[in-house]
C-alpha positions in Angstrom: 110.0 76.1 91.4 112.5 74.4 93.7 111.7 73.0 96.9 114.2 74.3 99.6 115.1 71.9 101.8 118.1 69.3 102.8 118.8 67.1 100.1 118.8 64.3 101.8 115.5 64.4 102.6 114.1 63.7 99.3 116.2 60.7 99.0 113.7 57.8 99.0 113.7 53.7 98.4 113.0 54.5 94.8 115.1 57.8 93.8 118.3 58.9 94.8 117.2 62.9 93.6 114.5 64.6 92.5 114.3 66.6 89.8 114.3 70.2 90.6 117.2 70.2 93.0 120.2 69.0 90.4 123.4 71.5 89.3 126.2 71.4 87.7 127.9 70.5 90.7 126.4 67.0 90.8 128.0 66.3 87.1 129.6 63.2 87.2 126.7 61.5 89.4 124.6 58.9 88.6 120.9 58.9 89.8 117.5 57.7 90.0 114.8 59.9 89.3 110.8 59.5 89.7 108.4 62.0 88.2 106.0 62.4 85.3 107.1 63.0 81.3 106.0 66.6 81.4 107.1 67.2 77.6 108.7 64.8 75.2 110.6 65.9 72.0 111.9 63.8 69.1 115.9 64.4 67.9 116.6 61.8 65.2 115.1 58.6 64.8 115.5 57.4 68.6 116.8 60.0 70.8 114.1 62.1 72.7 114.6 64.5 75.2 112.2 64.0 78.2 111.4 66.7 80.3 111.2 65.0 84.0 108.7 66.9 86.4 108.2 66.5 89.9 107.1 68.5 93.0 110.7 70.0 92.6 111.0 71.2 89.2 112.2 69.8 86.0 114.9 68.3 84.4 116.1 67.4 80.9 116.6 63.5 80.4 118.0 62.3 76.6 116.7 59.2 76.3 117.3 56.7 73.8 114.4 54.6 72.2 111.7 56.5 74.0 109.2 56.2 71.0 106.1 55.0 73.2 106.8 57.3 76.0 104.2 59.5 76.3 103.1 63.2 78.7 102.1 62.6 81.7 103.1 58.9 82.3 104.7 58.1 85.6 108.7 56.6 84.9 111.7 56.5 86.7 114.7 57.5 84.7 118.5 56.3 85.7 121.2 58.2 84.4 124.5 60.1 84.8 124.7 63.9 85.1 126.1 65.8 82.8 126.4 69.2 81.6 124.8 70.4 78.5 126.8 71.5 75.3 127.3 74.8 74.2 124.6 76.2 73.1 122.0 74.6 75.0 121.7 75.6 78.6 117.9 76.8 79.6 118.7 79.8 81.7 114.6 79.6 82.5 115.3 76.2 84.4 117.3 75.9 87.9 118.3 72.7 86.5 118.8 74.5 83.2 122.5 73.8 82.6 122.3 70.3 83.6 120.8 66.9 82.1 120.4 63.3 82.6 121.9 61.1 79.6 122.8 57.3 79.3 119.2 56.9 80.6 117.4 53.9 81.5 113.6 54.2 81.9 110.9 52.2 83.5 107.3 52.5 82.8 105.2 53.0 86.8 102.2 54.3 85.2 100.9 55.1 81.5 98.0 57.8 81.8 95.6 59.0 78.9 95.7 62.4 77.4 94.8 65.1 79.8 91.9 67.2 79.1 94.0 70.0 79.2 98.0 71.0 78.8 99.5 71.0 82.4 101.0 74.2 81.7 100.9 77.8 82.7 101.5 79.3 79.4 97.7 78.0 78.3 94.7 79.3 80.1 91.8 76.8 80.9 88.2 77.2 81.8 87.4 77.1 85.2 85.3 74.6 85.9 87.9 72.0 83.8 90.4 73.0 86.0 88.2 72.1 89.3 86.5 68.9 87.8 90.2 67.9 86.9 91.8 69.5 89.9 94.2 66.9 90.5 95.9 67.5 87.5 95.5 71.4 87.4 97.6 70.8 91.0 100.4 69.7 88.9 100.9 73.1 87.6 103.6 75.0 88.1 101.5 78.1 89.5 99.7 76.2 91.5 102.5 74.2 93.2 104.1 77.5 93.8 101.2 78.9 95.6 100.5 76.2 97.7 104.0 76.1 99.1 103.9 79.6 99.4 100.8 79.4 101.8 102.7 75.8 103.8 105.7 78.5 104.1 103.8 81.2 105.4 101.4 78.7 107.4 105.4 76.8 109.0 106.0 80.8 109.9 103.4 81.5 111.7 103.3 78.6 113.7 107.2 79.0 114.4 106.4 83.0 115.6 103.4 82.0 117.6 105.1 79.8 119.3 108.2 81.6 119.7 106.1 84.4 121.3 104.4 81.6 124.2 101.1 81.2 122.5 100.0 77.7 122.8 98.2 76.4 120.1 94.9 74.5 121.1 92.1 72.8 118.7 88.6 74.1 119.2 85.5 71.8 118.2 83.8 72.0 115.4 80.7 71.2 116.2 79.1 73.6 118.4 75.6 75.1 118.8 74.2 77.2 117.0 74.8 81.1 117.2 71.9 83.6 116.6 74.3 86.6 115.7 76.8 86.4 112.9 76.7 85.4 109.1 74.5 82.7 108.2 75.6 78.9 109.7 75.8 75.5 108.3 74.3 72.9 110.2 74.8 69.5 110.9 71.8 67.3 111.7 72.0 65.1 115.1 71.4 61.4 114.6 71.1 60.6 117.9 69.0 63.4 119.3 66.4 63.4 116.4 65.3 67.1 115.7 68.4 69.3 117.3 71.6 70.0 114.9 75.0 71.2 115.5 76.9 74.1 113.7 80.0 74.3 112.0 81.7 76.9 113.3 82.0 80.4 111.9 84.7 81.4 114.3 86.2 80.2 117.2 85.6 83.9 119.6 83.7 82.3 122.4 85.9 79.3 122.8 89.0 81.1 122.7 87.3 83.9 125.3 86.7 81.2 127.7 90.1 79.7 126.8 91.3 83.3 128.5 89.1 82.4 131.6 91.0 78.9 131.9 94.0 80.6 132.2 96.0 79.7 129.5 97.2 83.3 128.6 97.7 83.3 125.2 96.1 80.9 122.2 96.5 80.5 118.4 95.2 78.1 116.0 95.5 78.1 112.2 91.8 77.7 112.4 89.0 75.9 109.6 85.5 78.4 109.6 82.6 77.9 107.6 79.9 80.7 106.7 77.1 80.1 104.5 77.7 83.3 102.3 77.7 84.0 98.9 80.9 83.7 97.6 83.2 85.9 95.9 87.1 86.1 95.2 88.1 86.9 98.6 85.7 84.2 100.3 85.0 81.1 100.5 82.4 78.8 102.1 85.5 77.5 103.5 87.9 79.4 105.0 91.3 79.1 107.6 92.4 82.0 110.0 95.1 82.7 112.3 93.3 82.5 115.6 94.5 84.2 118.4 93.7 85.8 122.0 95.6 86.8 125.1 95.6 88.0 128.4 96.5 90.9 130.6 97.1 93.2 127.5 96.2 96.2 125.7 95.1 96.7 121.7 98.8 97.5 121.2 99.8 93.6 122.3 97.7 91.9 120.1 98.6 94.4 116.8 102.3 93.7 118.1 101.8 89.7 117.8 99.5 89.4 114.8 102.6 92.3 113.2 105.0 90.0 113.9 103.5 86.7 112.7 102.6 88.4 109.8 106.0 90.0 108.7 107.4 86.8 109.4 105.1 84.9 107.3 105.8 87.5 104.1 110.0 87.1 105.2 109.7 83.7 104.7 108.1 84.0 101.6 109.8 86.8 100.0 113.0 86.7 102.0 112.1 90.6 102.4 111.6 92.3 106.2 109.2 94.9 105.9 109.2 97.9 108.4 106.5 98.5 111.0 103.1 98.4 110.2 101.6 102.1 110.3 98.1 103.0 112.1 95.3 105.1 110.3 92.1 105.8 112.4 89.2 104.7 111.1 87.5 108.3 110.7 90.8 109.4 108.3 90.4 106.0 106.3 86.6 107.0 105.5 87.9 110.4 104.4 90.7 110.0 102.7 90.1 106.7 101.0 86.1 106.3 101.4 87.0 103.1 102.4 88.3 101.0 105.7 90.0 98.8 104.2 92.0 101.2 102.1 95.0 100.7 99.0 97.2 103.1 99.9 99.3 101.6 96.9 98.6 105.0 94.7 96.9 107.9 95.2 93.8 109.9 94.1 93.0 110.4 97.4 89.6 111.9 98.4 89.4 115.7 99.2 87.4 117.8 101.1 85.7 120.7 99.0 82.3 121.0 101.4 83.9 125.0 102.1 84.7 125.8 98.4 81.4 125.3 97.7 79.9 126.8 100.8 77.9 129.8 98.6 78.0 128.2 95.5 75.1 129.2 92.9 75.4 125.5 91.8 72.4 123.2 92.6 74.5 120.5 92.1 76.8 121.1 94.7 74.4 122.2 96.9 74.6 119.7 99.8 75.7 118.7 103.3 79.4 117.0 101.8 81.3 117.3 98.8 84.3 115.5 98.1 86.2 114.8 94.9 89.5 113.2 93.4 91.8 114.2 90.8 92.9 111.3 88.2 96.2 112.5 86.2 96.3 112.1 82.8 92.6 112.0 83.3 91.6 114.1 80.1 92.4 111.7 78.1 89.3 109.3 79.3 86.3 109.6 76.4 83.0 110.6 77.2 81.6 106.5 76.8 83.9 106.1 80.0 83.1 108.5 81.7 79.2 107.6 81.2 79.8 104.3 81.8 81.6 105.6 85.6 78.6 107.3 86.1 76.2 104.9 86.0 77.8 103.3 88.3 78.5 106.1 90.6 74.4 105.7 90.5 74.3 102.2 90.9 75.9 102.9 94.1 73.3 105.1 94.9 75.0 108.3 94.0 72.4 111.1 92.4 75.0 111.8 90.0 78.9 112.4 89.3 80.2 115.7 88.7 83.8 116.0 86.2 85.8 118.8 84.8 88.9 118.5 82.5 91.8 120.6 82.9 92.9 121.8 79.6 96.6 123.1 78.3 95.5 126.7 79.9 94.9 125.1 83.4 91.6 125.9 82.8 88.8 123.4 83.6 86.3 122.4 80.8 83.6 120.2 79.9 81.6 118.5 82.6 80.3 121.2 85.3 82.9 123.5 84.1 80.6 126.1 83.5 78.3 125.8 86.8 81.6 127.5 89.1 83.0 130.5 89.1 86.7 131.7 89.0 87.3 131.6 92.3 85.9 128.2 93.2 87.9 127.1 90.5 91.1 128.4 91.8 90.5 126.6 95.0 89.1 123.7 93.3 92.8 123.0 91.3 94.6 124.0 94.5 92.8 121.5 97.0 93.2 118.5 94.1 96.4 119.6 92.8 94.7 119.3 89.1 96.9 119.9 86.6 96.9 120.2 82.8 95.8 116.9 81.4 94.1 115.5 84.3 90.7 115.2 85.6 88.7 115.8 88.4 85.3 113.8 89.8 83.0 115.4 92.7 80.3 113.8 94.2 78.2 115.6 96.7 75.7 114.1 99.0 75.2 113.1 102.5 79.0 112.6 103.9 78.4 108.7 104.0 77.3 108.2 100.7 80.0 110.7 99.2 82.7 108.7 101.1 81.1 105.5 99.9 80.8 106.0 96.1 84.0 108.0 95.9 85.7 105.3 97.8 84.4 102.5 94.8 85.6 104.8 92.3 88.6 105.7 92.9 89.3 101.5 93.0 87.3 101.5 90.1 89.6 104.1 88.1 93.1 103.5 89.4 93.6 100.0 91.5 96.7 98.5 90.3 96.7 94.5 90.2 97.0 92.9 93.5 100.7 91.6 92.8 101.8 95.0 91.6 103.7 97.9 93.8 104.6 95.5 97.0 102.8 94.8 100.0 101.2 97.8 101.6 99.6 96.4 105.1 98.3 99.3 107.4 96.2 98.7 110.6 92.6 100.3 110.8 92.1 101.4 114.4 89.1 103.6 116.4 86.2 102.2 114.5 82.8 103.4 115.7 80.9 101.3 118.5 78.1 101.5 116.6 77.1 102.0 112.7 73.8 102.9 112.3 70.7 103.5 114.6 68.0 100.2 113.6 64.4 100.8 112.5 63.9 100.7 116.6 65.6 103.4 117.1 68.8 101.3 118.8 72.7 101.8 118.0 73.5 98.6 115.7 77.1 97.3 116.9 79.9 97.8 114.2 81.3 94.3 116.1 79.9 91.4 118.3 78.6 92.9 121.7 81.8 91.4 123.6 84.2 94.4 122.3 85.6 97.0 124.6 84.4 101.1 124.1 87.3 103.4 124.4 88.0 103.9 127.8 88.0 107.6 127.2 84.0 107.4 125.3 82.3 105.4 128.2 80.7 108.8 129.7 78.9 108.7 125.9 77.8 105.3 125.8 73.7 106.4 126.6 74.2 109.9 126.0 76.2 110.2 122.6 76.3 106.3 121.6 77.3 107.0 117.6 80.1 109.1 119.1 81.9 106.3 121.1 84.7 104.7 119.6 85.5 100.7 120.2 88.8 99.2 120.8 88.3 97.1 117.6 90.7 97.2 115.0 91.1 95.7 111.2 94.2 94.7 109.2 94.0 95.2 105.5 96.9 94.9 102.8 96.3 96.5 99.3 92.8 97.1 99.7 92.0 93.8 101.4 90.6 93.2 104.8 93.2 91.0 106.3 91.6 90.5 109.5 89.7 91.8 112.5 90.0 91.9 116.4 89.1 93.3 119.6 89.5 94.0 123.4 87.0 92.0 124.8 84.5 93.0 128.0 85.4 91.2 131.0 83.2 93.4 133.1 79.9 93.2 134.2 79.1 96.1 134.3 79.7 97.4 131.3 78.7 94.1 129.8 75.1 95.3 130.8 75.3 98.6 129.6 76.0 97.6 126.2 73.2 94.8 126.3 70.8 97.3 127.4 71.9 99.7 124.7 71.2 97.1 122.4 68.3 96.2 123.6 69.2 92.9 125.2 67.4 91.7 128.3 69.1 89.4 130.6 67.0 86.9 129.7 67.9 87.1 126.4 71.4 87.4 127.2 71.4 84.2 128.8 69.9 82.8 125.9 72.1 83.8 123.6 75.3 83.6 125.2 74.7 81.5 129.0 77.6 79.7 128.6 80.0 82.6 128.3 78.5 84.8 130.8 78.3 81.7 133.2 82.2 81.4 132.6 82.6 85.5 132.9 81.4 85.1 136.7 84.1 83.2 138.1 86.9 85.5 137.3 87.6 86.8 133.7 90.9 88.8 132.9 91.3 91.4 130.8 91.7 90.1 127.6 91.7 90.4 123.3 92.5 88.8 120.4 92.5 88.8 116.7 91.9 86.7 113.4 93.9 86.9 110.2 92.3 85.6 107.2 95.1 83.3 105.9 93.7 82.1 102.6 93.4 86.1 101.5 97.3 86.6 103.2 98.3 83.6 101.2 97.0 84.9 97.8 99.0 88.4 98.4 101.7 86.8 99.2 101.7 85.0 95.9 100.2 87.2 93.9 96.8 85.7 93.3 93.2 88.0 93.0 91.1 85.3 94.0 91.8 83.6 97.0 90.5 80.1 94.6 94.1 80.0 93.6 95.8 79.2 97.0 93.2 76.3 98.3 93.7 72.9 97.2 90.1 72.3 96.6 88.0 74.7 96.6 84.2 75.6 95.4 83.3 77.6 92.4 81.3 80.9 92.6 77.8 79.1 92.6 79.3 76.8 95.7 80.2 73.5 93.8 82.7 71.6 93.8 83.0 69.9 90.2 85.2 67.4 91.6 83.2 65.8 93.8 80.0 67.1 92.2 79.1 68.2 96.3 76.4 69.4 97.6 74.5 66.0 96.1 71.2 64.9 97.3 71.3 62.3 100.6 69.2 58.7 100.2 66.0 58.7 101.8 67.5 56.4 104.5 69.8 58.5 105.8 67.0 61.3 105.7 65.2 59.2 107.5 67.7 58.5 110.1 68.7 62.1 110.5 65.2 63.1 111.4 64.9 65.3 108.2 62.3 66.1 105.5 63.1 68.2 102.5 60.5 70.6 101.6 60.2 72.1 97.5 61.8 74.9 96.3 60.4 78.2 97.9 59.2 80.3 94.7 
């Protein structure tokens, strides 16, 4: 890939060019070039052709007497421009009907074989390409994605700014937080017995950030969360940090929208329309999911009133909901075993299917358990067709929308870099999500997020009926990033802690510093965060977000460059006031 910027710039005291950036209007020129031997091949008994690579791109170099040269040493190549002969151009290379010739080469650095070919044609274990990560940098896929996230990251900034939000650094270290995800901590040396936490987020400094009046605040933000990891997360992680004052939940989606189209313009050079809303409520139904790919469809129907006065056991329960897959029929009967175990591994009793033969007629499966009519209804609500074929689950409505929702990913989620970028915003999430062993509402968010105005009548009376001003963004089935309308009131501050089950003694506990700050004036205020490393990896096309960090850890948290996390000295144990204890078994 080519790096897009002023020429002139990549001028330095030891090249006149670099590599990527040369056409066949600078024919005729003669320049200096730095870079590694990225491929060397012999023509005759002296001439080689050297492909030159930098952090531009590559170009041809016929060199003469180039017998020790050898891939990946460091040389710097002087030479004329000129255009290839017939017959030759590379239409693969930007540089591809170009090359250097009457070269001269010096020798900067010789390098050993590397353990693997720096190329993107051959795929490498894992692990070699971390423990050698360096030179798996030097890839063409992974320079590309890495300037894809320092475009989108130079986008943001320039939006943010652009819109007045002033971008302030928040500490990391801080105290520890009793809610959240799990935290890292950082041992005090000089107050023996008390640690510090690496922040997960940056919510309660931002909040108070509001109450010092600066208005509006971003930060491209490091957080760290002791989780497991998968390929959307990281121990590690950067977000788009931002909160404001005096607004409403359509401000914030209107800022994070625009720093985020902007990002994916000046990435893809493409402007994408508005972002549209979905409630939270049709999410679940539709999609069983709310963070849902709304890149194909097989969406989830409601069949509950088909099978009202059924005679089926099987479909005898509070929800039923199905999907039809087309071209379904075709799926053997080891698949579709296979999808029902795990329809059961998700904690489905079962999964119900039916074929739809040439006649329109349903067969196999539960075919036989439903009558005519029900199966008249049944191909009109799914739109089953000859060919196709139809799952049902039915269940409590939670579950049904749950294990349809995996599914249907399951059965027709396209890769992540296939059908465009599909961003949608989640919005009227319940307040709460489930009632605890207690018998107390558990909060869907952190106990600083706005009800709906219009649901605080419900808030003792009806709390799983009251709706927060919380909101999600998610792009082709990923969850993008989450935000809120904050509490700035007191009173209703109190209501939700004594919902919760929060005394205000505990309150202070947990959170004295930010109601200390709330009591000397706090404006209405939200904000947002945007999960960049995840944005970055749909912007360049990548299923695990691995791809777009320069370093990060494997699946079992290491890092097999550095071989972190390694066992500290008993010195510095010592001096950090710690003893490590076995193993739990």
């Amino acid at each position: 890939m080519t790096i897009e910027v002023d020429r002139s710039f990549l001028t330095t005291s030891m090249r006149s060019d670099a590599c990527g950036v040369l056409r066949q209007e600078d024919v005729g020129r003669h320049v200096t070039l730095c870079g590694w031997v990225a491929r060397r091949r012999e023509h005759g008994e002296h001439l080689a052709f050297i492909d030159l690579r930098d952090a531009t791109g590559i170009v041809q170099c016929v060199v003469d007497g180039a017998s020790e040269l050898r891939n990946e040493w460091v040389v710097r190549v002087t030479g004329t421009v000129r255009a290839r002969p017939d017959g030759t151009v590379n239409e693969g290379l930007p540089t591809g009907q170009v090359e250097i010739g009457e070269c001269e080469v010096e020798t900067l650095a010789q390098a050993e074989p590397p353990p693997f070919p720096i190329s993107d044609r051959i795929e490498t274990d894992e692990t070699v390409r971390l423990r050698h990560r360096y030179l798996d940098l030097r890839r063409d896929r992974m320079q590309r994605n890495l300037r894809v996230r320092a475009k989108m990251n130079a986008a943001i900034r320039s939006t943010m700014d652009a819109m007045g939000f002033a971008e302030v650094e928040t500490p990391m270290l801080m105290a520890p937080s009793p809610e959240g995800s799990r935290e890292f901590l950082v041992p005090s040396r000089l107050k023996h017995g008390a640690v510090y936490a690496l922040p997960q987020s940056p919510q309660l400094f931002k909040q108070m950030l509001m109450i010092g009046g600066f208005d509006r605040y971003f930060q491209i933000a490091r957080c760290l969360r002791d989780e497991d990891l998968r390929a959307d997360r990281q121990f590690e992680f950067s977000q788009l940090d931002i909160e404001a004052s005096f607004v409403t939940q359509d401000d914030i989606l209107h800022y994070v929208s625009t720093a985020v189209l902007a990002s994916v313009e000046a990435v893809t050079g493409e402007r994408l329309g508005e972002i549209p809303r979905m409630t939270w409520h049709d999410a679940m139904e539709r999609f069983g999911s709310d963070k849902p790919d709304v890149r194909f469809g097989m969406e989830l129907v409601e069949l509950t009133d088909i099978f009202a006065d059924t005679d089926a056991n099987v479909f005898k329960a509070d929800c039923v909901k199905g999907f039809c897959v087309p071209g379904g029929a075709a799926f053997t009967r080891a698949r579709i075993d296979a999808l029902t175990e795990l329809a059961k591994n998700w904690r489905a009793k079962g999964l119900a299917w039916m074929k739809v033969g040439d006649s329109s007629a349903f067969e196999g499966g539960v075919s036989k358990l439903i009558n005519e009519k029900e199966a008249a209804l049944l191909r009109e609500r799914t739109g089953a067709g000859p060919g196709d074929i139809v799952f049902l689950v039915a269940d409590d409505r939670s579950r049904v929308r749950d294990v349809l929702g995996l599914l249907r990913l399951e059965v027709g989620r396209p890769p992540v870099n296939e059908g465009g970028l599909h961003f949608l915003w989640i919005v009227d999430f319940p307040m709460f999500t489930e009632i605890d062993e207690e018998g107390r509402p558990v909060p869907g968010h952190h106990p600083f997020t706005m009800p709906a105005i219009d649901d605080l009548d419900k808030l003792e009376s009806d709390p799983m009926a009251v709706r927060s001003q919380s909101y999600d963004l998610v792009c082709n089935g990923w969850e993008l990033g989450s935000g809120s309308i904050r509490i700035y009131q007191s009173d209703i501050q109190q209501r939700i802690f004594s919902i919760l089950g929060i005394d205000a003694e505990r309150a202070q506990a947990k959170f004295g510093f930010l109601l200390d700050a709330f009591r000397y004036g706090a404006p209405p205020h939200g904000g947002f965060a945007v999960g960049t490393d995840r944005l970055a990896a749909l912007l360049a096309g990548e299923e695990n977000i691995r791809e777009v960090i320069a370093y990060p850890k494997t699946q079992s948290g290491l890092d097999p460059l550095t071989n972190a996390p390694t066992e500290a000295d008993a010195k510095t144990l010592r001096d950090l006031g710690i003893q490590t204890l076995p193993k739990p078994t």
